[in-house]
N, CA, C and O atoms as a printed pandas DataFrame, in Angstrom:
     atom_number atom_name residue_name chain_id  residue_number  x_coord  y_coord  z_coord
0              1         N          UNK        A               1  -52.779   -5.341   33.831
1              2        CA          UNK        A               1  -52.314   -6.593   33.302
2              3         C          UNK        A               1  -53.247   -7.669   33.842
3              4         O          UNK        A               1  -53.491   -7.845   35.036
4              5         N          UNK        A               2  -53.890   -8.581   32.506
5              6        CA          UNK        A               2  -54.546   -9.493   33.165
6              7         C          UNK        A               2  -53.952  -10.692   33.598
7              8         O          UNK        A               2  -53.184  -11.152   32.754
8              9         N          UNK        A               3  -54.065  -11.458   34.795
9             10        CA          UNK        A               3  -53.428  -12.521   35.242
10            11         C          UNK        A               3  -54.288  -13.532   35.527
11            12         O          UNK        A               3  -55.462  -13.206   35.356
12            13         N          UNK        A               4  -54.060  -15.010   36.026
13            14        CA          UNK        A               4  -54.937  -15.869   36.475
14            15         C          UNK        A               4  -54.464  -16.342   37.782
15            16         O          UNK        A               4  -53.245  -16.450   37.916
16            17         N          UNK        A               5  -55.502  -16.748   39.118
17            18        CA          UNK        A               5  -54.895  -16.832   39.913
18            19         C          UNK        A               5  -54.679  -18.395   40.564
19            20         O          UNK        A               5  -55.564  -18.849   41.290
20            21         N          UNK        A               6  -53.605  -19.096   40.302
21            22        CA          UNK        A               6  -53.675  -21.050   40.227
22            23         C          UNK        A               6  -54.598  -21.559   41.269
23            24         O          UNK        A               6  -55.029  -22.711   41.313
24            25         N          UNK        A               7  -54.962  -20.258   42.411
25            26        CA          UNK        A               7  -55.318  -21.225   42.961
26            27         C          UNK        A               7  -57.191  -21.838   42.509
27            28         O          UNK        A               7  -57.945  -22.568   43.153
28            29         N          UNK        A               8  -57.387  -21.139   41.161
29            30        CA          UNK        A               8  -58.314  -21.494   40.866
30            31         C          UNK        A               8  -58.492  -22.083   39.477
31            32         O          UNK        A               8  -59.579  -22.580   39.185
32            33         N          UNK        A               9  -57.292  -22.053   38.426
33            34        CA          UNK        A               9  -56.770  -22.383   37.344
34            35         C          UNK        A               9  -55.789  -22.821   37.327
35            36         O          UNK        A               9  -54.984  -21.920   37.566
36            37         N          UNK        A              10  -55.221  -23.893   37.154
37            38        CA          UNK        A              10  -53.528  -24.461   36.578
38            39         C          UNK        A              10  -53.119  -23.816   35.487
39            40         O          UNK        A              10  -53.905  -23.250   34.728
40            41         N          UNK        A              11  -51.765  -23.851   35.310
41            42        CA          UNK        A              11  -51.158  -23.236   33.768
42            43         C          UNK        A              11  -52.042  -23.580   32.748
43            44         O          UNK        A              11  -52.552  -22.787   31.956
44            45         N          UNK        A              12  -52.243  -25.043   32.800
45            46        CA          UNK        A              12  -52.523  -25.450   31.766
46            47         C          UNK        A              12  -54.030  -25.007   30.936
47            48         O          UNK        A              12  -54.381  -25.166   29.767
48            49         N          UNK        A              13  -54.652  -24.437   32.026
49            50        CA          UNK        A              13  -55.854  -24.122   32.156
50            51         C          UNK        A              13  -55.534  -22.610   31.667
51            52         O          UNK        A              13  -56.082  -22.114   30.683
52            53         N          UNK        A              14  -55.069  -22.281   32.060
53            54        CA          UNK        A              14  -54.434  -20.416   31.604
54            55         C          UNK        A              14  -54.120  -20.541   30.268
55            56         O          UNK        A              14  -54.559  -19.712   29.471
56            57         N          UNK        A              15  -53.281  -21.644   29.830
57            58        CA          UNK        A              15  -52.895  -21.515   28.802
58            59         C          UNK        A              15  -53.779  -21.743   27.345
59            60         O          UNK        A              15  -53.623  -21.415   26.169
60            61         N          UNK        A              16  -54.537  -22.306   27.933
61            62        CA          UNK        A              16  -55.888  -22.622   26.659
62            63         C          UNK        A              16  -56.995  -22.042   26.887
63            64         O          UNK        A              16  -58.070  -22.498   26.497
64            65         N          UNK        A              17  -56.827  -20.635   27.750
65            66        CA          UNK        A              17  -57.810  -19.197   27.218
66            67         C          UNK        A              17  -56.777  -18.284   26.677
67            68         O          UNK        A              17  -56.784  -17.139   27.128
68            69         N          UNK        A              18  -55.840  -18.612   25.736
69            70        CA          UNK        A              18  -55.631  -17.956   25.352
70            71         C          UNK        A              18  -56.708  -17.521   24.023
71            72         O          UNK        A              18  -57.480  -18.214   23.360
72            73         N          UNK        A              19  -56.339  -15.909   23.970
73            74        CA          UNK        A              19  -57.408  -15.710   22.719
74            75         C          UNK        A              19  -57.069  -15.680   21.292
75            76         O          UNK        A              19  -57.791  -15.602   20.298
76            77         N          UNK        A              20  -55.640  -15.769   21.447
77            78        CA          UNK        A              20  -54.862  -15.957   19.927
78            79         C          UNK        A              20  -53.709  -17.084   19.981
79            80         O          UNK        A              20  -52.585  -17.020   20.477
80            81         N          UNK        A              21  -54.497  -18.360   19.165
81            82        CA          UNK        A              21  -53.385  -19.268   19.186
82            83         C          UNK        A              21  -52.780  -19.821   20.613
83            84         O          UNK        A              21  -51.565  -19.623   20.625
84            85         N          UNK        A              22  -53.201  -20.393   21.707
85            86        CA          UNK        A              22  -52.666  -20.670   22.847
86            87         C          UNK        A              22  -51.331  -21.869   22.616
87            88         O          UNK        A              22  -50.504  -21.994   23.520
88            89         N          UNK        A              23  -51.208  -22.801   21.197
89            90        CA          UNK        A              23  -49.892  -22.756   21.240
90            91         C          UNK        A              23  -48.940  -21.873   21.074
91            92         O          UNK        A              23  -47.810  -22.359   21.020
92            93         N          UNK        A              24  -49.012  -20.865   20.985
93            94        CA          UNK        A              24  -47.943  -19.657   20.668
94            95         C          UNK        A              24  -47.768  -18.792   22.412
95            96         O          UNK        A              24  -47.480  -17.683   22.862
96            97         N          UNK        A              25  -48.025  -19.689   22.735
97            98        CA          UNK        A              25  -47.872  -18.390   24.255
98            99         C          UNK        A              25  -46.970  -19.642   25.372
99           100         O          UNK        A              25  -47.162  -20.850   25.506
100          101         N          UNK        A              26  -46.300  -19.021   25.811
101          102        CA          UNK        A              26  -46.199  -19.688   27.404
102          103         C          UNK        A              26  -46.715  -18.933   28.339
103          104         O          UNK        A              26  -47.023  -17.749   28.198
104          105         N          UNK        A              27  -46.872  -19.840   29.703
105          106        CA          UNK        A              27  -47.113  -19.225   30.552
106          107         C          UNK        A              27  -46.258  -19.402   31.640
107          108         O          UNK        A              27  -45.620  -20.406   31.955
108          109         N          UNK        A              28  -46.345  -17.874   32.390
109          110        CA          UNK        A              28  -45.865  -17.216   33.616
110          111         C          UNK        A              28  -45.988  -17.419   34.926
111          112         O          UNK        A              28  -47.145  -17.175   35.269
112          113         N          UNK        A              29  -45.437  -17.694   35.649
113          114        CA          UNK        A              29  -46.056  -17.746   37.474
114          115         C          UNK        A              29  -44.729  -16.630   38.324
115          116         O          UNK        A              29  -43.508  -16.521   38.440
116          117         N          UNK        A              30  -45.938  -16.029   38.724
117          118        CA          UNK        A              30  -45.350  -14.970   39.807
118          119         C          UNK        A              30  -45.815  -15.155   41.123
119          120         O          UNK        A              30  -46.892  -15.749   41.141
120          121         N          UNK        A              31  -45.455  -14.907   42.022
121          122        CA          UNK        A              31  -46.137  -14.885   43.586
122          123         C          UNK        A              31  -46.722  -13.677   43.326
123          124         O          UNK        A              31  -46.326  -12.993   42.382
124          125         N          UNK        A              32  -47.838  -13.236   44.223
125          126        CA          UNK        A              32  -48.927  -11.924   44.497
126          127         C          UNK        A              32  -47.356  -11.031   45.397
127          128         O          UNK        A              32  -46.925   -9.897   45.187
128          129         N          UNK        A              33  -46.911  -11.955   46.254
129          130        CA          UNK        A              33  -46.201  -10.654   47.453
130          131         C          UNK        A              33  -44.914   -9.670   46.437
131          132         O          UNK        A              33  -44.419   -8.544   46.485
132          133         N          UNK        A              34  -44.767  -11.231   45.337
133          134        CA          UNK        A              34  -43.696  -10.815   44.635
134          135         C          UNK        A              34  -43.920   -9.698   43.608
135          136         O          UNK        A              34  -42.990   -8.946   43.319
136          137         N          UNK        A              35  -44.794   -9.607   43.206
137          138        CA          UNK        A              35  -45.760   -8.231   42.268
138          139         C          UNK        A              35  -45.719   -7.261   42.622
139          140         O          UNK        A              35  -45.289   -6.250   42.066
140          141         N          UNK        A              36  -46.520   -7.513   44.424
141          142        CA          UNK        A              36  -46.449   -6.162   45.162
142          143         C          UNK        A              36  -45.592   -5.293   46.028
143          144         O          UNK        A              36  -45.828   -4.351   46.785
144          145         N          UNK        A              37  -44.157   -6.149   45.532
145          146        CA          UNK        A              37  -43.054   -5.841   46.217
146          147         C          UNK        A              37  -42.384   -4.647   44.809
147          148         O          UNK        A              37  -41.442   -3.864   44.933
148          149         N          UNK        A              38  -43.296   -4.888   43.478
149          150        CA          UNK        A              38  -42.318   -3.927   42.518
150          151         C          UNK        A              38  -43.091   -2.600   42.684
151          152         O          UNK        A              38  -44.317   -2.652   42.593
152          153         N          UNK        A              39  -42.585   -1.607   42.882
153          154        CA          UNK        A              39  -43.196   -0.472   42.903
154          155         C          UNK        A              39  -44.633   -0.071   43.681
155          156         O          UNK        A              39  -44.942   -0.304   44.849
156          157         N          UNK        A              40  -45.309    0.529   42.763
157          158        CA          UNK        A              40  -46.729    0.349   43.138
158          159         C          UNK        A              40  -48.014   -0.421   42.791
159          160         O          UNK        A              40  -49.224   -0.280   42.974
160          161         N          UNK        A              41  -47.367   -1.108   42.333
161          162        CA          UNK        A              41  -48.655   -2.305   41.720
162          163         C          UNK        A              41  -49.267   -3.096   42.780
163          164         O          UNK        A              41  -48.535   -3.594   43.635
164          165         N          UNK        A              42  -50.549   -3.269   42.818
165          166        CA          UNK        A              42  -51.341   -4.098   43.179
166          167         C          UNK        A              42  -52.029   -5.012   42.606
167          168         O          UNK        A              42  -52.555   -4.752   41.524
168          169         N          UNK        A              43  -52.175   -6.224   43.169
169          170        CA          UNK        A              43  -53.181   -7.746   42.611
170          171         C          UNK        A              43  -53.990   -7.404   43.758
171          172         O          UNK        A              43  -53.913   -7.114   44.952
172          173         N          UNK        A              44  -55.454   -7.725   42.052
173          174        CA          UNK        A              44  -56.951   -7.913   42.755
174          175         C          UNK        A              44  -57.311   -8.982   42.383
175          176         O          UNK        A              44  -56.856   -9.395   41.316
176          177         N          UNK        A              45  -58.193   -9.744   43.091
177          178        CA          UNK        A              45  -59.134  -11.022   42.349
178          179         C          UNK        A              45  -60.279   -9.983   41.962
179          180         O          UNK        A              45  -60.851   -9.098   42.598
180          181         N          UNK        A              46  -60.398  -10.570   40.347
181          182        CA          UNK        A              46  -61.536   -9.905   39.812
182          183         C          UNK        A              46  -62.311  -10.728   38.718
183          184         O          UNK        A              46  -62.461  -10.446   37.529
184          185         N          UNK        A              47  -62.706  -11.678   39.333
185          186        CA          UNK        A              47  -63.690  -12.889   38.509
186          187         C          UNK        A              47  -64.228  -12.460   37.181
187          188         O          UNK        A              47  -64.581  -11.293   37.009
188          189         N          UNK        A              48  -64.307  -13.399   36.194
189          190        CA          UNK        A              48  -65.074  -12.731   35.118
190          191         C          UNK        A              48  -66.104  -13.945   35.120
191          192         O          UNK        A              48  -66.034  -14.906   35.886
192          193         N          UNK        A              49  -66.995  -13.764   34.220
193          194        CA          UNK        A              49  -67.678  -14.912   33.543
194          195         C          UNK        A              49  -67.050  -15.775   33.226
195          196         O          UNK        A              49  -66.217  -15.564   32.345
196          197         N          UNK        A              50  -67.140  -16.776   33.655
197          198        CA          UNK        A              50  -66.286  -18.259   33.036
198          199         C          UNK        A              50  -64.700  -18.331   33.304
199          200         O          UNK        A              50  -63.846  -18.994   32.715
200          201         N          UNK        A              51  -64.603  -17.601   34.185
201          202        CA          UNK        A              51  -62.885  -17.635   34.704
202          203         C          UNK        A              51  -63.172  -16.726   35.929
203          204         O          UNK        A              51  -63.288  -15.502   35.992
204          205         N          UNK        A              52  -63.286  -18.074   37.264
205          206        CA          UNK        A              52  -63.302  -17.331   38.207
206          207         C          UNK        A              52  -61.942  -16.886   38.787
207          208         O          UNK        A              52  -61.822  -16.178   39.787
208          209         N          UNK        A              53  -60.592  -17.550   37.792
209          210        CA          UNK        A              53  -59.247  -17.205   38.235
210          211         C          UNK        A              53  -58.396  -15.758   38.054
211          212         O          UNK        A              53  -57.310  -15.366   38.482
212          213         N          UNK        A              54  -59.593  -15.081   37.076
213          214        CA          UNK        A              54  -59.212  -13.732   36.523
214          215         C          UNK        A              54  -58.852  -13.081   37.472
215          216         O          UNK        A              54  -59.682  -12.809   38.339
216          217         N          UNK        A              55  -57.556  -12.655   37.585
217          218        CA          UNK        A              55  -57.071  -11.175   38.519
218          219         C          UNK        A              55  -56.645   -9.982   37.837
219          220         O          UNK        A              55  -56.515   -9.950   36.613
220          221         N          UNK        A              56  -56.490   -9.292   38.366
221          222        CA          UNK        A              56  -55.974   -7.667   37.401
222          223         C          UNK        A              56  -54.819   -7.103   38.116
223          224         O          UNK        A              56  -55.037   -6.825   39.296
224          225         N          UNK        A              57  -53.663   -6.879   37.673
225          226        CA          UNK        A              57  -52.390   -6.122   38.485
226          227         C          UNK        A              57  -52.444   -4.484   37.549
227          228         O          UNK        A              57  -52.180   -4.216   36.377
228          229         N          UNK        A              58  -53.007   -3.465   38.950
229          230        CA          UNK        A              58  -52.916   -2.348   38.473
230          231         C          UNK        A              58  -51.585   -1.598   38.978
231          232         O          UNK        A              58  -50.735   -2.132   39.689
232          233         N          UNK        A              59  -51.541   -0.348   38.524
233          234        CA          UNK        A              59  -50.621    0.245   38.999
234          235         C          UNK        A              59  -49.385    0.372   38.138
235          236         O          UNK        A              59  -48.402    0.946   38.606
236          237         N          UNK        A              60  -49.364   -0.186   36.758
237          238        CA          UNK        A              60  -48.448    0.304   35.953
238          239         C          UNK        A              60  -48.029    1.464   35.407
239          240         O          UNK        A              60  -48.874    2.088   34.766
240          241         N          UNK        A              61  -47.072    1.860   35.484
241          242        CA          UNK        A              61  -46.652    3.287   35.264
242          243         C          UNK        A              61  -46.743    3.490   33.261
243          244         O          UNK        A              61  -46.276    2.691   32.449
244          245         N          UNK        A              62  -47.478    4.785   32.949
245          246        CA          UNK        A              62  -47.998    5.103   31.561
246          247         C          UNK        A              62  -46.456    5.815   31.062
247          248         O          UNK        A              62  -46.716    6.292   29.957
248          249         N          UNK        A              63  -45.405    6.019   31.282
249          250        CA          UNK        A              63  -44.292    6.477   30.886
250          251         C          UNK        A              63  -43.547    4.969   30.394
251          252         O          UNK        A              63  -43.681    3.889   30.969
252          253         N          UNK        A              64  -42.927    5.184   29.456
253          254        CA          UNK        A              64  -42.617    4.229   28.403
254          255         C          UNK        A              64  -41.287    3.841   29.366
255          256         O          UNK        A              64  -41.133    2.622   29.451
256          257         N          UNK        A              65  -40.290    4.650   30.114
257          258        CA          UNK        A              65  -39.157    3.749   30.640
258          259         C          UNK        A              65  -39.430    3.465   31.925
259          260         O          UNK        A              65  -38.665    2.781   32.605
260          261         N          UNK        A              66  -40.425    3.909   32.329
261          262        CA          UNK        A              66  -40.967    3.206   34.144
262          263         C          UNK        A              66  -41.295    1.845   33.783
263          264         O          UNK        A              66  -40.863    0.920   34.471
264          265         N          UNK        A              67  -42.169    1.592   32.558
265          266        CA          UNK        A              67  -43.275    0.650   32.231
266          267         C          UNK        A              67  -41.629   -0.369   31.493
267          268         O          UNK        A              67  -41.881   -1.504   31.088
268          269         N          UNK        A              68  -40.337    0.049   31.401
269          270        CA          UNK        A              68  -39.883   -0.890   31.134
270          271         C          UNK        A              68  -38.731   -1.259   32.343
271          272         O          UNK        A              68  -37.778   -2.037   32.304
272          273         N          UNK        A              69  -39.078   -0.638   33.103
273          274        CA          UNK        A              69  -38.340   -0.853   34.598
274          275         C          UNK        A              69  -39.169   -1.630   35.127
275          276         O          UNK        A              69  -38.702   -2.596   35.730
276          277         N          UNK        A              70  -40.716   -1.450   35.068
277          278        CA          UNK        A              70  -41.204   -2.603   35.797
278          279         C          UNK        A              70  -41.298   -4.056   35.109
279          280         O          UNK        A              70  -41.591   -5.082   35.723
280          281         N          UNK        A              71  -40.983   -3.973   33.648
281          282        CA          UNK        A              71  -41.014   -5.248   33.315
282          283         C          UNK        A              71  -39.948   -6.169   33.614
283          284         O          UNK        A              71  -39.981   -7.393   33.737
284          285         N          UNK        A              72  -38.878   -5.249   33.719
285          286        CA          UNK        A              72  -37.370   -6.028   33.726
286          287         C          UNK        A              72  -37.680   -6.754   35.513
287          288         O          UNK        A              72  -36.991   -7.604   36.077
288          289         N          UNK        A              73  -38.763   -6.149   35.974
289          290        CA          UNK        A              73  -38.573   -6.656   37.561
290          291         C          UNK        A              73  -39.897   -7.866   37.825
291          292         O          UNK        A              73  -40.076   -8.670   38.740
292          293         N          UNK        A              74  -40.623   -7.588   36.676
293          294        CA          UNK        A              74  -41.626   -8.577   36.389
294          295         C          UNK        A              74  -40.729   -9.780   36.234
295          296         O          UNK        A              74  -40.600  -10.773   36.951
296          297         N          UNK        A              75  -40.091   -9.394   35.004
297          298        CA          UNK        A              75  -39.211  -10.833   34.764
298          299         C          UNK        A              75  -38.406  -11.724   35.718
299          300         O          UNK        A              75  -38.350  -12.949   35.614
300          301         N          UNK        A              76  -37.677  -10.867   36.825
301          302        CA          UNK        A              76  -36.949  -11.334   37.245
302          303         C          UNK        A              76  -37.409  -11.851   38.446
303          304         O          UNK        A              76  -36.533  -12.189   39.242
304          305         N          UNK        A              77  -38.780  -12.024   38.837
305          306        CA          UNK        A              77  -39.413  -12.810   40.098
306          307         C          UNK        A              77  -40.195  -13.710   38.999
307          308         O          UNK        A              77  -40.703  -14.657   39.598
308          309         N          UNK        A              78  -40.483  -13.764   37.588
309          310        CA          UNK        A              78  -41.112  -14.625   36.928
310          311         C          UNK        A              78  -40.441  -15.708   37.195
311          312         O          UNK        A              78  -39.340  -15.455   37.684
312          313         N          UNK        A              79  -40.745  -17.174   37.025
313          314        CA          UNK        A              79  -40.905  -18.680   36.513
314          315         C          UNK        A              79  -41.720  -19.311   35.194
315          316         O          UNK        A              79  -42.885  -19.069   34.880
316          317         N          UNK        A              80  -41.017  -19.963   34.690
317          318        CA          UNK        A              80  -41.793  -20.621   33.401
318          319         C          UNK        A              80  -42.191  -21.600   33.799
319          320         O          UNK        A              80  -41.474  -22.525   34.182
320          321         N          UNK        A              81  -43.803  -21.597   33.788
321          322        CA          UNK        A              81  -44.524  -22.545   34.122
322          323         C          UNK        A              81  -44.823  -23.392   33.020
323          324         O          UNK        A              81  -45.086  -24.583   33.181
324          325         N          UNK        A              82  -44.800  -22.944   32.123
325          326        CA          UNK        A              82  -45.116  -23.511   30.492
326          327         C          UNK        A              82  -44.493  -22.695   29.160
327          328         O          UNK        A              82  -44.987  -21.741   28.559
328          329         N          UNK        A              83  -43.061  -23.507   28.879
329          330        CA          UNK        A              83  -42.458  -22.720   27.597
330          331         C          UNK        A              83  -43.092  -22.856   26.431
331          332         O          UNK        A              83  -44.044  -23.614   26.242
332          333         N          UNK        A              84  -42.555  -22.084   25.564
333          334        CA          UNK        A              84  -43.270  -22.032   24.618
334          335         C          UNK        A              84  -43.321  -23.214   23.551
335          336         O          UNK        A              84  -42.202  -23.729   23.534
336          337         N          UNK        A              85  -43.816  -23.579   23.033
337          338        CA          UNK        A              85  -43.755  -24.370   22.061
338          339         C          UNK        A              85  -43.637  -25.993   23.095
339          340         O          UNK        A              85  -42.780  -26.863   22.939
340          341         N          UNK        A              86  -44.527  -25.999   23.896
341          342        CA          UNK        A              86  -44.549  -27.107   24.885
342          343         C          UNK        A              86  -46.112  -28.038   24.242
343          344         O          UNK        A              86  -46.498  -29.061   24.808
């Protein structure tokens, strides 16, 4: 999962790389400890070209009801930093 990390991008800044339509998206804020507290996932900083805020959270499970156990726990340390249609 690709993420951005604020302390080098604001939402707002996240929100207008989006690559389809960035009014159609909100954006998310999670803590790193809070990520790596679900299962086995880990956050890396992994810079790209032109977004040195790019991080990557690996460790998602490829079974369709793990991968929806970890979302339900994604969600529930999520914050809306930017709803949709803002």
């Amino acid at each position: 999962m690709s993420v951005n990390w604020n302390k080098y991008a604001s939402a707002e800044e996240t929100k207008r790389q989006a690559r389809i339509n960035p009014d159609n998206n909100a954006v998310l804020a999670m803590t790193v400890a809070g990520i790596r507290g679900i299962g086995s996932l880990l956050v890396e900083h992994t810079p790209e070209p032109g977004n040195r805020a790019h991080s990557d959270v690996n460790g998602l499970p490829v079974d369709a009801e793990q991968l929806t156990q970890i979302r339900v726990f994604l969600l529930r340390i999520a914050v809306i930093a930017i709803p949709l249609n803002n």
